[in-house]
N, C-alpha and C positions, 0 to 999 in steps of 0.2 A: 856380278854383284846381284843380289838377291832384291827383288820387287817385295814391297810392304806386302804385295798380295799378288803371287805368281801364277792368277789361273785368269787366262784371255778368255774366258767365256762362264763367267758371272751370271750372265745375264741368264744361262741354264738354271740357274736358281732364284734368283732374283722375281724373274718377270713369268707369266702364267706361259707354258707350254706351247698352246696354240698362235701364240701371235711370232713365233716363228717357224711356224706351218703352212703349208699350201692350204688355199682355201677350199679344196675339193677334201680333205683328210682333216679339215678342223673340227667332225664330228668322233673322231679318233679319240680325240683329246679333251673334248668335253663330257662331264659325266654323265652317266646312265642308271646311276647308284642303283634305286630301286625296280629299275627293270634288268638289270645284269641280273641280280639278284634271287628274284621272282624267276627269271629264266634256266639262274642256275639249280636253283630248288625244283623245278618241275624237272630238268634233266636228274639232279640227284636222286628224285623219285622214283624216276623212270629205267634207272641203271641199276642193276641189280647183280654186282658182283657175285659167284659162287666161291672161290675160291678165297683163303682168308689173308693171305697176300694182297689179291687185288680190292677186298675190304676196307683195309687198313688205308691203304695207298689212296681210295675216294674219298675217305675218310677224312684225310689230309688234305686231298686237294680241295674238296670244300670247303675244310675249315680255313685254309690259304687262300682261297680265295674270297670265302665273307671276310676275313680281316685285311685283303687289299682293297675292298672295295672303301673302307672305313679309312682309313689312315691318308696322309698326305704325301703328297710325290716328292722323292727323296731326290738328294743330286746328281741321280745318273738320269741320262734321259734315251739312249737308244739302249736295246731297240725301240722300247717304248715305255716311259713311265712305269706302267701298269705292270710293265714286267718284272720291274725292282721292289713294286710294292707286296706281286705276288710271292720273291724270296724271301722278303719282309713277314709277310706273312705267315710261311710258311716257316721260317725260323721259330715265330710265336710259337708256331701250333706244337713242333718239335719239341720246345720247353717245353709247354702243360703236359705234352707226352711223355718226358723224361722226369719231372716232378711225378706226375702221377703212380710211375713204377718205381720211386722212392719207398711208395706205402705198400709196397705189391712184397712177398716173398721172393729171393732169390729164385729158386727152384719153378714159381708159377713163372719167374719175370723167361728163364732158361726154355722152359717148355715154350712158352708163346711165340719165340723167337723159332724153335723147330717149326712151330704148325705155322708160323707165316714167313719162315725165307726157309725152301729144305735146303739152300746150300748148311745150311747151321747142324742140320741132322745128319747122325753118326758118329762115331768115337774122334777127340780132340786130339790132332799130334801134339806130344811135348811139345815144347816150345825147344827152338834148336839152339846149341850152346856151342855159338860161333869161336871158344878160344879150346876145343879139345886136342887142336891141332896147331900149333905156333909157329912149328920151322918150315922155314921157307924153304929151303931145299932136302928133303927129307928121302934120304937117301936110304935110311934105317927099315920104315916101314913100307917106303914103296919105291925099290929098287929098278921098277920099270916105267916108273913117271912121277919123278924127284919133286914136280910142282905141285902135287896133287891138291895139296893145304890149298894154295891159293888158288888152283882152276874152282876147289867145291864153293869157293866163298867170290869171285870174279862170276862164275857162272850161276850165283844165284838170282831168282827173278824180284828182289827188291833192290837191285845194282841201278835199272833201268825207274823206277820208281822215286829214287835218291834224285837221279840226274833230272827229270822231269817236273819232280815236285820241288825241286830250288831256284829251276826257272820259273814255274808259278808264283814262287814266294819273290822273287826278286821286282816279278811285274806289279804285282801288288805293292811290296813295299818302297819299290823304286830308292832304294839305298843300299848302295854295295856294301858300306861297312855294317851295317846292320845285321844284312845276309850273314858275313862274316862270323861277325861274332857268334849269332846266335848258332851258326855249323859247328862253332869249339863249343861252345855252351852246351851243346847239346848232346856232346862227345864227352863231357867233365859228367853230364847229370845218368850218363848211362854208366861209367865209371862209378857214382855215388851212390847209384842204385841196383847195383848188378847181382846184391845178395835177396832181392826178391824181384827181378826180371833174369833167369837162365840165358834168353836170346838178348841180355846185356852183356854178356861179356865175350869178349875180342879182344883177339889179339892184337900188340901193339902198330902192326903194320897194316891190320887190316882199320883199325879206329883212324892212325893217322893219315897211312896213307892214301888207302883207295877209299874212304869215307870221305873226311877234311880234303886231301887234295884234288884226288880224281874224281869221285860221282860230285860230291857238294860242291866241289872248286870250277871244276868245269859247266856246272847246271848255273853256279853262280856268275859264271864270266860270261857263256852265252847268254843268259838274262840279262846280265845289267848290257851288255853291248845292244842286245833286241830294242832296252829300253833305250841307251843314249844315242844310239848309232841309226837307230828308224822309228819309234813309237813316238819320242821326243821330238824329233826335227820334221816330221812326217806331214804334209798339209792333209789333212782330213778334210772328208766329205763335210760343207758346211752349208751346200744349195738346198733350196726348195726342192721338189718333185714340178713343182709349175715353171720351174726355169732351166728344166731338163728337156731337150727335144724327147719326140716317142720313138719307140722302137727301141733299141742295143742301148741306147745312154739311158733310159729310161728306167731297163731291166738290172742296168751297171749302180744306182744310184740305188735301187732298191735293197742290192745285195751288203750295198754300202750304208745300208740304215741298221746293218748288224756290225757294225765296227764304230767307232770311238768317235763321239764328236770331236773332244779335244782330249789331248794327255799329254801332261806336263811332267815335269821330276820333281822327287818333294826334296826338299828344303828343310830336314829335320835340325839340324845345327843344335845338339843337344848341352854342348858347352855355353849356351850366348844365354841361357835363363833360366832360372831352374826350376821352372814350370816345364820348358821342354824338355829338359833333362831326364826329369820321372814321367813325362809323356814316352818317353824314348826308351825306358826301363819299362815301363805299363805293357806298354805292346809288345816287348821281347817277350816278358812275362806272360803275356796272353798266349802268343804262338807257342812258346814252352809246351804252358799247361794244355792246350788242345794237343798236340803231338804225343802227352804225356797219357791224356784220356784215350785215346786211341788205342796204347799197349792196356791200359789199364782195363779197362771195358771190353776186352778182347780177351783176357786172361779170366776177370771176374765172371763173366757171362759165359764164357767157354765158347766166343764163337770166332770160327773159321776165318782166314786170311779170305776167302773169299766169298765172304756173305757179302749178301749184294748191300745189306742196310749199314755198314761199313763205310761203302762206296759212296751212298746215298751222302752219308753223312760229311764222307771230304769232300763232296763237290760241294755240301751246302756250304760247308766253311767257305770253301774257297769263292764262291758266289757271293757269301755278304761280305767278305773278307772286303771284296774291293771298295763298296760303299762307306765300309765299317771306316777300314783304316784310312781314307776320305774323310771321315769325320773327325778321328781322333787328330788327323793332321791339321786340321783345319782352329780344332779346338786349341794344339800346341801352339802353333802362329796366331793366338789369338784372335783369328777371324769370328769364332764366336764366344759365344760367353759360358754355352753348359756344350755336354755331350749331346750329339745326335741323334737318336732313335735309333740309326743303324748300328752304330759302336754299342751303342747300350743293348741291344739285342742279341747281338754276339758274344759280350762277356754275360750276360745271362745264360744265355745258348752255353757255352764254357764250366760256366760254376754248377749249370746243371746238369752236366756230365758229369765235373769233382761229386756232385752232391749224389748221382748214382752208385758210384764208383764207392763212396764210404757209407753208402746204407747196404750194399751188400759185399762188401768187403770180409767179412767175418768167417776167417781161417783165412784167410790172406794178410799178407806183409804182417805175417808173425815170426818172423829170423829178429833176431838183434840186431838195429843198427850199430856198427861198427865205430870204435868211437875216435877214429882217422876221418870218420865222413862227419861226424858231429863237429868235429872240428872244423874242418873243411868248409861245410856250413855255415857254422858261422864265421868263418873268414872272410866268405862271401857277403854272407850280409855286413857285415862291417866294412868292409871295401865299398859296396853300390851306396849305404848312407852314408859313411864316411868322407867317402869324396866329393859327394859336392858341398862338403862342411868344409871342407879345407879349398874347393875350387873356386868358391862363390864366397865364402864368409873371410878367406883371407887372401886369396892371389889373385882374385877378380880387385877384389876393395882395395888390394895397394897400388894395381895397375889405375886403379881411379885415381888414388891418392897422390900419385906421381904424375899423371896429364892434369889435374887441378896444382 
């Protein structure tokens, strides 16, 4: 049965930091505002990047770190406060960088990207058009290893990627059907879009099968199991450092200040109100569109599977990601009354990718959409609003109607 409010340690949020801190480290946790500050400004002075990689990169960490110093401690708390506010932070700064090259020319935005990441520099492969080859046993074209089709698409390096990145997604979202859906979802939206993304289209066995069942299905069954079977039932570190002997327990407790005070499963229950309902549609929505920025900004910009600012940027997701979707949960279950700061940063973080992605867009996704997918679309949409007009306005109201 689900508690009004299923998180045993409130009091992370609730009550100020330090007073469930050891009295030797309660300087940790109380501010230093204007002298972190002052101190960071003379080191910023003092460092003098040459290269325009590691420019860019101080650049950010400064600016990430004057706005953690400003901002209030959000509800994660190890490894420490300051840590969530510097991702926090650091999300902002990412925005104003991503708005700013709004106003920027495509071509300057392209250049800038070579002189500060060189994985970026150099001729762009096509993008690979995963359905040139369909039969599975292909005897015709390659009579001395029938599998070929599926070893080039099994043995490609975004198989281990799929599998990886859905257990991330699981930990964060702590919702097996969720995972779910959004794994077909996102298999339907590469199907709807496959006339301007080339590395959309797949063949039928490689979309359902080793996509849906085997990388996503598997990445999703070890996640949710990671999460019910140990993150969930798991007693977490919840002692002082003063109630630790010294020596080995001491060193154990420390290591333990990088792992999870508490973590619980959410509770999304998107049929019981239909505030959680479009809570529950919002965030699918959200993780979509960030997956969707990824190809898109990768195609637009012309840069490389392995630019490292790529990288950068899905760790950042997935860093706010867990504060974020924390909040949106929080707000579903009506624990609070507005969005977070961290959910709100995120879909800003999100929309100002879309918003890069359509100011330099121009010679891209000019094929005609096909008007199977305009359909299609809108079946969709009328199906996600639809439904809870007939779940909530008539087959909730009569199931009342008949226990009164």
């Amino acid at each position: 049965m689900e508690k009004e409010f299923p998180f045993p340690d409130q009091g992370d949020i609730n009550i100020l930091q330090w007073h469930n801190t050891s009295p030797q480290f309660r300087w940790l946790y109380t501010p230093h505002r204007y002298l972190f500050i002052f101190s960071f400004l003379i080191l910023f002075l003092i460092v003098n990047p040459k290269k325009p990689t590691h420019k860019l990169y101080s650049f950010w960490a400064f600016c990430s770190v004057c706005i953690a110093s400003c901002v209030q401690d959000g509800p994660m708390v190890r490894p420490h406060p300051f840590f969530w506010r510097v991702v926090l932070g650091f999300t902002l700064t990412v925005i104003v960088t991503l708005l700013a090259c709004c106003y920027l020319d495509r071509e300057i935005i392209r250049n800038f990207l070579v002189t500060i990441t060189p994985t970026a520099a150099g001729d762009i492969p096509p993008d690979r058009d995963y359905s040139m080859g369909c039969t599975i046993w292909d005897t015709k074209n390659f009579p001395d290893d029938p599998l070929h089709n599926v070893k080039a698409v099994v043995y490609d390096e975004f198989m281990l990627a799929h599998f990886f990145g859905w257990i991330c997604k699981s930990i964060l979202l702590r919702d097996t059907t969720m995972c779910w859906i959004l794994s077909c979802t996102f298999e339907v939206v590469e199907r709807l879009l496959k006339h301007w993304f080339p590395n959309f289209n797949e063949c039928w066995w490689d979309s359902l099968i080793l996509d849906i069942l085997l990388c996503n299905g598997f990445g999703i069954f070890f996640g949710s199991k990671l999460v019910n079977n140990y993150l969930v039932v798991h007693q977490w570190e919840t002692r002082l450092f003063s109630e630790v002997k010294p020596g080995k327990d001491k060193f154990i407790r420390f290591l333990k200040q990088f792992t999870p005070r508490s973590y619980v499963k959410y509770y999304w229950q998107p049929l019981k109100t239909l505030k959680r309902y479009f809570v529950y549609v919002f965030v699918m929505c959200m993780v979509l569109m960030f997956e969707l920025n990824i190809f898109e900004l990768k195609m637009v910009l012309k840069m490389t599977t392995k630019n490292e600012l790529l990288i950068i940027f899905m760790l950042l997701h997935a860093f706010i990601g867990a504060p974020s979707i924390f909040d949106m949960y929080l707000y579903a279950i009506n624990a609070t009354n507005t969005i977070g700061s961290y959910a709100a940063s995120h879909i800003l973080l999100i929309m100002s990718e879309f918003l890069l992605v359509v100011k330099s867009s121009e010679g891209y996704f000019t094929e005609p959409t096909p008007g199977w997918v305009k359909i299609t679309v809108l079946a969709i949409f009328a199906g996600v609003f639809g439904f809870p007009v007939v779940w909530f306005g008539i087959m909730k109201k009569g199931q009342k109607d008949k226990t009164d």
